[in-house]
LOGU-214742 format. One record per residue: y, z, x of N, C-alpha, C, CB in turn; residue number from 1. Coordinates in steps of 0.05 Angstrom, whole numbers, always signed. Each point is the difference from the previous one (the first is absolute). Last residue first. Glycine has a CB too. Example, Ala and Ser with C-alpha at 12.3 -4.5 7.8 and 13.67 -1.06 7.14 Angstrom:
LOGU-214742
{{-45; +142; +257}; {+24; +1; +16}; {+22; +14; -15}; {-13; -43; +24}; 2}
{{-102; +42; -18}; {+24; +0; -18}; {+24; +0; +18}; {-23; +25; -38}; 1}
***
This chain:
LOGU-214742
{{-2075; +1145; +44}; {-18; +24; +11}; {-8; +12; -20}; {+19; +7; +38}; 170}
{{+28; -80; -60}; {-21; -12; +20}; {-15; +18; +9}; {+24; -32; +14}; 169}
{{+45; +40; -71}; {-18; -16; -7}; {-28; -4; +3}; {+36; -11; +3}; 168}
{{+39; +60; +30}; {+2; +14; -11}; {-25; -15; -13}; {+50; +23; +5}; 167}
{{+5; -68; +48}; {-20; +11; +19}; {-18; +21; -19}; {+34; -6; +45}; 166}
{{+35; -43; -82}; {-22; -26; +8}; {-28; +19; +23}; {+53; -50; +3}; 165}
{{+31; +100; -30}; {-9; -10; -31}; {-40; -19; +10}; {+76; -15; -25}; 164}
{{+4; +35; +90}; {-17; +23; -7}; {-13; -3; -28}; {+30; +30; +30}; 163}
{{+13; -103; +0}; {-19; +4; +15}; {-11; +31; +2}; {+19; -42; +22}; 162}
{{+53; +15; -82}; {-23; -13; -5}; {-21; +0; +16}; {+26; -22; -20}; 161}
{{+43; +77; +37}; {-9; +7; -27}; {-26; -25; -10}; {+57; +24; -12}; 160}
{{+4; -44; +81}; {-13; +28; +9}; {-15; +3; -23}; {+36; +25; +29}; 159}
{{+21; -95; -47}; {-17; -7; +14}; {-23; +27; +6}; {+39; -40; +17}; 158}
{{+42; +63; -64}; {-28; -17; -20}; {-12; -10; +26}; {+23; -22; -54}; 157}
{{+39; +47; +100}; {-11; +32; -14}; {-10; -14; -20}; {+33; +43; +9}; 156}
{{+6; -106; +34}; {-13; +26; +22}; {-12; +14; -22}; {+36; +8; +44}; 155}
{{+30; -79; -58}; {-26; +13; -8}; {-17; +11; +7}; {+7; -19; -14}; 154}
{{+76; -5; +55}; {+14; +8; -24}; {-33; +10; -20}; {+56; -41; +5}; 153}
{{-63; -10; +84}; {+3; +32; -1}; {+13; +15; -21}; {-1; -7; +42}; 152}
{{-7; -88; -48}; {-31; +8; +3}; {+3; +28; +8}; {-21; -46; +15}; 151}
{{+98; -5; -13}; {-1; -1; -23}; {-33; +15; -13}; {+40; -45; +10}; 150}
{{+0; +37; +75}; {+7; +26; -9}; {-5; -4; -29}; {+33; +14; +37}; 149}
{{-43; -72; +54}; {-20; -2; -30}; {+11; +20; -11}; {-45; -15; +12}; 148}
{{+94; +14; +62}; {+6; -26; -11}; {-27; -2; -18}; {+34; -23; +42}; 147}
{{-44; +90; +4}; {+23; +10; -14}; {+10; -39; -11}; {+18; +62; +38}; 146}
{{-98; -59; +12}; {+0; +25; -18}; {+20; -3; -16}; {-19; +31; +28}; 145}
{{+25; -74; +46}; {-13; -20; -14}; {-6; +22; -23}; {-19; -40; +39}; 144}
{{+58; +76; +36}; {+20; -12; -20}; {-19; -18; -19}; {+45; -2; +34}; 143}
{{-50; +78; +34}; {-32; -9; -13}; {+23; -14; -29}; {-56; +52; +19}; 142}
{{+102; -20; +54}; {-32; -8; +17}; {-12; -16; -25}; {-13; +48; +36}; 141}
{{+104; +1; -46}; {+1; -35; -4}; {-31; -7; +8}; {+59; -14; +17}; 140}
{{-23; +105; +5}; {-4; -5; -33}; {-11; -33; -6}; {+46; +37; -14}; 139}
{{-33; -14; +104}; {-21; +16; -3}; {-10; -8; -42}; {+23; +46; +52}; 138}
{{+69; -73; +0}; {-27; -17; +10}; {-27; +3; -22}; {+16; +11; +56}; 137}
{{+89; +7; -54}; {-25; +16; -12}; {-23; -13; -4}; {+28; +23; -22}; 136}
{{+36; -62; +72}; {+6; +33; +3}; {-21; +9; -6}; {+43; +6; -10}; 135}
{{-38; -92; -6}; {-5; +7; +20}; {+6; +21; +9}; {-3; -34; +2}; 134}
{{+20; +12; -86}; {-19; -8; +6}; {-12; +11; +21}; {+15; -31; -20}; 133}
{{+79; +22; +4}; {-10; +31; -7}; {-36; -8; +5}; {+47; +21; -47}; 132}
{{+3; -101; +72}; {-1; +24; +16}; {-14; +24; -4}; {+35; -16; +5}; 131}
{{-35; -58; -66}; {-18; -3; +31}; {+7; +21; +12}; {-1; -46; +9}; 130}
{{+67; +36; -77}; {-32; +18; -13}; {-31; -5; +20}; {+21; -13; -58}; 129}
{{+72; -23; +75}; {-2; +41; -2}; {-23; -3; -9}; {+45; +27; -15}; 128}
{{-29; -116; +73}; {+1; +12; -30}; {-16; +25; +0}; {+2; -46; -24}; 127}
{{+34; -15; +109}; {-21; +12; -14}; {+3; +13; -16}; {-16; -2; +27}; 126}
{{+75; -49; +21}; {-4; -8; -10}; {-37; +10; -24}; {+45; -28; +41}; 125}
{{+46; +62; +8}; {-24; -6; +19}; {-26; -10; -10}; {+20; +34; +23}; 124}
{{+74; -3; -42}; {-2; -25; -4}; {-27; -7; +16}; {+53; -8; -9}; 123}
{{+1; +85; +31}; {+0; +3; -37}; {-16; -30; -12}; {+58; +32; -4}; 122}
{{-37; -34; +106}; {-24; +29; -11}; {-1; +2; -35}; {+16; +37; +49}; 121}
{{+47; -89; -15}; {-24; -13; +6}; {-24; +13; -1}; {+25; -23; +23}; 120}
{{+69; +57; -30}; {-6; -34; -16}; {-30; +0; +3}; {+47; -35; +15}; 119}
{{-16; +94; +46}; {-11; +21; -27}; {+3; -34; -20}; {+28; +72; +7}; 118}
{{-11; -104; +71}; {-23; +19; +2}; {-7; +14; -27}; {+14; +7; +48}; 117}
{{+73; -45; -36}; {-32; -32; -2}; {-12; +19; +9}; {+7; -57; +13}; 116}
{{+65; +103; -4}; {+4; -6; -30}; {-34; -18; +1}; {+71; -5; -10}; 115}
{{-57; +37; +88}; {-11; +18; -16}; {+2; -8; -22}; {+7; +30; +22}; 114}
{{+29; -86; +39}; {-25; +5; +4}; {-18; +18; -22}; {+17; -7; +48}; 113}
{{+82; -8; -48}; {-18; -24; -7}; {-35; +7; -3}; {+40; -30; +29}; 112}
{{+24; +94; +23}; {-2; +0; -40}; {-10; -20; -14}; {+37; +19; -3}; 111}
{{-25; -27; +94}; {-25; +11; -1}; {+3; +22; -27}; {-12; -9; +57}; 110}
{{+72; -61; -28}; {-27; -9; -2}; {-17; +20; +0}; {+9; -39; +18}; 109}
{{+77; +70; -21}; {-8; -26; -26}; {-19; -6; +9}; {+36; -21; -17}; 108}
{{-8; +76; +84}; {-11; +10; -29}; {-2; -18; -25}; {+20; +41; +15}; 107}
{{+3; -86; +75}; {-23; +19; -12}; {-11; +19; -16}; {+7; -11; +25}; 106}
{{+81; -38; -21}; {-21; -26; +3}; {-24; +27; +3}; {+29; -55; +31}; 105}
{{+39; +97; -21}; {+2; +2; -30}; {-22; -24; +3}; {+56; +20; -20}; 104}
{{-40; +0; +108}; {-12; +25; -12}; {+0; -2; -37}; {+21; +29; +48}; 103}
{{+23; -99; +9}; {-35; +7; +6}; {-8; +24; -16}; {+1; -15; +52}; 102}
{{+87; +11; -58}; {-8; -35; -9}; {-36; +3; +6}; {+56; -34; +24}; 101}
{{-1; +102; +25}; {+2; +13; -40}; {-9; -28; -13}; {+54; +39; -5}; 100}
{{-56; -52; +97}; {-5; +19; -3}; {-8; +14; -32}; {+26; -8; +45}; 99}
{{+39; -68; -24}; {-34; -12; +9}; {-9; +32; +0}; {+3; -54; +39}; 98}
{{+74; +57; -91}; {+2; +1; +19}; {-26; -13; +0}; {+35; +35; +12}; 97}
{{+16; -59; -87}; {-15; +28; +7}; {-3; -21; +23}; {-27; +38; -42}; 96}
{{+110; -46; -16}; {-13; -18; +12}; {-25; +23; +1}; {+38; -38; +26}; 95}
{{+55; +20; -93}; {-17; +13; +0}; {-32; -10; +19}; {+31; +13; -47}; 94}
{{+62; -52; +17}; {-3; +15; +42}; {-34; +15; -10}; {+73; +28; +24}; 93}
{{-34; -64; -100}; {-3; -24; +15}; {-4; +5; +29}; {+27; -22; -32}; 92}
{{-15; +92; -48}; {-30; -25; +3}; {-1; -17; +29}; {+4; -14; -57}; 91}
{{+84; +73; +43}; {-31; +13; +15}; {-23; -22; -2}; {+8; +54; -16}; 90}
{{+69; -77; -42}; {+0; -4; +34}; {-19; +14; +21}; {+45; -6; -12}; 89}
{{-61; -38; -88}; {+17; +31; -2}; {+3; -2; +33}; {-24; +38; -50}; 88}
{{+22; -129; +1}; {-17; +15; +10}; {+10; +25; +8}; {-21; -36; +9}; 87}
{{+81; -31; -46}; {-22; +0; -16}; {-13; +18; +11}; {+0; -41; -13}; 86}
{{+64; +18; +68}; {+6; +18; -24}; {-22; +0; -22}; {+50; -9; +10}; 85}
{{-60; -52; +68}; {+8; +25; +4}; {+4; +15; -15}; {+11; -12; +24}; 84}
{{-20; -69; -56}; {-26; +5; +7}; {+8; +36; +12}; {-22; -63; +14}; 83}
{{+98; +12; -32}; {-13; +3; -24}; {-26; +17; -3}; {+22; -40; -6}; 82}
{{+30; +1; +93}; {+3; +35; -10}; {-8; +3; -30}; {+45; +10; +32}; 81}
{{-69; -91; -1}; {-11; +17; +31}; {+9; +26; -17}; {+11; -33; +55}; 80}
{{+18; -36; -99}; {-23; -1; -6}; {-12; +23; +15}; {+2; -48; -12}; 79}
{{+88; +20; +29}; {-5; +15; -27}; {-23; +6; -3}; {+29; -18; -20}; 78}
{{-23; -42; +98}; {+11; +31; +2}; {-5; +17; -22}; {+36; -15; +24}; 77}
{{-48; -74; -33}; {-22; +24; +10}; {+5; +23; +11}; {-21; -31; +6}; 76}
{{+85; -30; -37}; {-24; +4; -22}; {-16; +14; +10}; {+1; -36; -19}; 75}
{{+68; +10; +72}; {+8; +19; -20}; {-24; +13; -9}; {+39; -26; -13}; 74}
{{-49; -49; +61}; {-1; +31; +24}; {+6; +13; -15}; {+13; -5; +42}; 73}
{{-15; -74; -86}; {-21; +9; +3}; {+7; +26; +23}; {-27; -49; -16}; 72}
{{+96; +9; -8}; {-2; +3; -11}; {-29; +22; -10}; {+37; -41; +6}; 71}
{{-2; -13; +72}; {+12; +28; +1}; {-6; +18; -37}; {+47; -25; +46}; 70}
{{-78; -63; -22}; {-9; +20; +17}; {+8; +32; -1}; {-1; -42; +25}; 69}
{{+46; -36; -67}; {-32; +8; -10}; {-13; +19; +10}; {-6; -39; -7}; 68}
{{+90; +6; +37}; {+3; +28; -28}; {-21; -7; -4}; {+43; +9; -26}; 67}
{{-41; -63; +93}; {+20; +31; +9}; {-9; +21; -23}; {+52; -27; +21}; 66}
{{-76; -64; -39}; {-16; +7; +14}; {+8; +28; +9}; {-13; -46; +9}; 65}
{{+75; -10; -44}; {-17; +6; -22}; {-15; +12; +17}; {+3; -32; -35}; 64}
{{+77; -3; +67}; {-10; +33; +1}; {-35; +5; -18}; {+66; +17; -4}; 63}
{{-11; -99; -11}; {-11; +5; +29}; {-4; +24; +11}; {+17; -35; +7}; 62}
{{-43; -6; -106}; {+33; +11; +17}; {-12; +1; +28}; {+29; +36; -37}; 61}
{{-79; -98; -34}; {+3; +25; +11}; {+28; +8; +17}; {-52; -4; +0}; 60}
{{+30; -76; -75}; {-4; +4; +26}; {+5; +34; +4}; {+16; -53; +14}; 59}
{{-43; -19; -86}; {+10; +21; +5}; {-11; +0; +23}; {+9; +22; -40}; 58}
{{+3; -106; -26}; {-16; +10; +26}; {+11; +20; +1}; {-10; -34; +26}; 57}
{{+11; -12; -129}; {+13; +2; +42}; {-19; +23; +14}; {+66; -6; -7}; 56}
{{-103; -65; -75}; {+4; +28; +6}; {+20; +1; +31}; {-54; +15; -29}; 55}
{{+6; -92; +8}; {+27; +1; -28}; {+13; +25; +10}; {-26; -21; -49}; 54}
{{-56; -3; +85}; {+8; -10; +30}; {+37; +4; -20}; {-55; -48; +36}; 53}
{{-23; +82; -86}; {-1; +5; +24}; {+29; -7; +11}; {-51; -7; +0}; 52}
{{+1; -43; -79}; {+22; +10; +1}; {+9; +26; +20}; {-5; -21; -45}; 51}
{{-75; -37; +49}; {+27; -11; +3}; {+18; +15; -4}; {-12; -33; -10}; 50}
{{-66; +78; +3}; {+8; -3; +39}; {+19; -18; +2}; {-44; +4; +22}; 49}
{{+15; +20; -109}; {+13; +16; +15}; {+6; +5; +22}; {-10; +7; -24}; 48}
{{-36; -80; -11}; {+22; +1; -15}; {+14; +29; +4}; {-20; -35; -34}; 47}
{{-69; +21; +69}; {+23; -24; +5}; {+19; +1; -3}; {-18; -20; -5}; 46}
{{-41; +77; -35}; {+2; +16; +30}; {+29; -30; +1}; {-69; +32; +30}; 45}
{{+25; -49; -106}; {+24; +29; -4}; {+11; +7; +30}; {-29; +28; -43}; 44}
{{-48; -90; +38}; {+37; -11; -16}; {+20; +15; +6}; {-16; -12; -41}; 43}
{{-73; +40; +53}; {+12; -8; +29}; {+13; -13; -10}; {-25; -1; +34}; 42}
{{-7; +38; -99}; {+2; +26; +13}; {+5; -16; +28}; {-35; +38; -30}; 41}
{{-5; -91; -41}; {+34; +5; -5}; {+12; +25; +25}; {-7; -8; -64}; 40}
{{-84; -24; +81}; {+26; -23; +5}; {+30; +8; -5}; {-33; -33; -16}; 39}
{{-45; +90; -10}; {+9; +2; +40}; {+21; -25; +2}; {-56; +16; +28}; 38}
{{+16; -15; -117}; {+17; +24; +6}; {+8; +5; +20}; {-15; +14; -24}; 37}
{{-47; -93; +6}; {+32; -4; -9}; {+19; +32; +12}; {-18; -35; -57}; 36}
{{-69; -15; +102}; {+11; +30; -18}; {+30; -4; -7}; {-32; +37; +28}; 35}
{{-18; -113; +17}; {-14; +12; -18}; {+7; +25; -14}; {-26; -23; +23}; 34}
{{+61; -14; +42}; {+12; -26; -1}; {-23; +14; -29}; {+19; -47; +56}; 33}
{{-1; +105; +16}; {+16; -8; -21}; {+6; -15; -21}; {+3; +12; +26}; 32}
{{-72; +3; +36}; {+6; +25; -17}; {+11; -14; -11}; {+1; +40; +18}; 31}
{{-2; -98; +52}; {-11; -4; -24}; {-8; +27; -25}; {-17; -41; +35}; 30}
{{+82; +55; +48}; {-2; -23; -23}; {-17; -9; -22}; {+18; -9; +31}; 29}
{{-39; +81; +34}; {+19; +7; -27}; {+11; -28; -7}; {+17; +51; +14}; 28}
{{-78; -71; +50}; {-15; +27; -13}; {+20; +6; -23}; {-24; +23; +46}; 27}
{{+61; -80; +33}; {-17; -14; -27}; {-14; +18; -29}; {-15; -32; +45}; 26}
{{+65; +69; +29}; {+17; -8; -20}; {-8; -16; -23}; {+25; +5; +33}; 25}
{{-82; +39; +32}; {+9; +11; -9}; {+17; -1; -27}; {-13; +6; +42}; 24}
{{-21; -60; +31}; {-17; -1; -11}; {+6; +26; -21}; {-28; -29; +40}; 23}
{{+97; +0; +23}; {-10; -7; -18}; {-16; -1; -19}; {+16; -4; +23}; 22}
{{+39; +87; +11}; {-14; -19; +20}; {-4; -29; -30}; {-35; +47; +48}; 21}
{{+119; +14; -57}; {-37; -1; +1}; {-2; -15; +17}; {-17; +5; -43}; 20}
{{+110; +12; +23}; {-9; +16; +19}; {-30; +3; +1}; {+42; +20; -4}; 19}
{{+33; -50; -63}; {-12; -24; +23}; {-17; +15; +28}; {+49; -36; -12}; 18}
{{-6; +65; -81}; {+18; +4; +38}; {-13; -23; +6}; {+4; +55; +22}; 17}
{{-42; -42; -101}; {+29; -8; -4}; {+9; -7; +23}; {+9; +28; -34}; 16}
{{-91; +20; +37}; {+0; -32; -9}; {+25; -14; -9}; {-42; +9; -15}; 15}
{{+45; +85; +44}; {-9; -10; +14}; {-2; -31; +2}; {-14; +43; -2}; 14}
{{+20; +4; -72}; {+27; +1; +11}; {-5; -9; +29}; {+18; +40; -32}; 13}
{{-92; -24; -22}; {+15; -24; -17}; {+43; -3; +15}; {-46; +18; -62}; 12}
{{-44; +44; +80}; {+3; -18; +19}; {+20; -21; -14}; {-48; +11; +26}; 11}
{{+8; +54; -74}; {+17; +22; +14}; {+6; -28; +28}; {-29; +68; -17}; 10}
{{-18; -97; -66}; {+27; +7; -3}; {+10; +19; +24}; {-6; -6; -53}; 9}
{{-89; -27; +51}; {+21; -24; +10}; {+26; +23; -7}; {-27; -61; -15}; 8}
{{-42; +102; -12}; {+0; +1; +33}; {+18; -17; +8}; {-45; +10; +7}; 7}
{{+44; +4; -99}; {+15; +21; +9}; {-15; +4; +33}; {+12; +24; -56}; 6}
{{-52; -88; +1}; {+26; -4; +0}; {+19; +22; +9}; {-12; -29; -32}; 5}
{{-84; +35; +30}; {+11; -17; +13}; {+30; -9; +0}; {-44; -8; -5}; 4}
{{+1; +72; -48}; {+3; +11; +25}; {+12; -25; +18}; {-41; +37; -7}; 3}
{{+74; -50; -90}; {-25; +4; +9}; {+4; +6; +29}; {-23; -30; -34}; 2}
{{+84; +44; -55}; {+1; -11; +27}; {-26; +7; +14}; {+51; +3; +2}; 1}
***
């Protein structure tokens, strides 16, 4: 059943009643006159709106309305003490005063506060090894040195060659 045919079918009882406008009734007539399946599907509606009128009529008692009502005052009654007994009976009185209501509203916000403070101090987005850095300022001065360390591993053949080279020369 295509989208289109399931926009006409929720109005196909409507188109039975006689309750469209025209330019409406034209709209699902010619549907119809092209989709076999919406056709058989307003057969079916027809033919259960004839046999309808076969069925007897039930009528209501004349109290009917008396005992509905009174039926529903039952029902929620039950429902009212179901809910009551479900909940332990202190929960439901359990109130705080505006006094003890203000005073718990401020220590939660200012456990808030501290929780997002030390949050935000552990999260300060500068990396431990920038920090120790900047502690030990003094060691880090002459870092272009220690990032060549591959040239201070020969220190001592270097030394040796310039006491060698001077050893030459004098």
């Amino acid at each position: 059943m295509s989208r289109e045919c399931k926009k006409y079918q929720k109005r196909f009882v409507a188109y039975l009643d006689r309750e469209l406008c025209a330019q409406e009734t034209k709209l699902i007539a010619a549907h119809l006159t092209s989709c076999t399946v919406c056709r058989r599907e307003v057969q079916e509606l027809q033919e259960l709106f004839q046999a309808l009128p076969a069925l007897p009529m039930i009528m209501p008692s004349e109290r009917y309305d008396e005992q509905f009502w009174q039926k529903m005052r039952v029902l929620r009654q039950e429902q009212a003490e179901g809910r009551a007994k479900r909940w332990l009976p202190g929960l439901l009185d359990f109130r705080l005063s505006r006094r003890t209501g203000l005073a718990a509203s401020g220590a939660l916000a200012l456990f808030l506060c501290v929780v997002t403070f030390f949050a935000l101090k552990q999260n300060s987005g500068v990396p431990r090894n920038e920090l120790y850095i900047a502690k030990d300022i003094e060691l880090y001065s002459n870092m272009e040195v220690i990032e060549n360390s591959e040239i201070l591993e020969n220190f001592e053949v270097i030394n040796m060659l310039g006491d060698l080279e001077q050893e030459e020369k004098g």
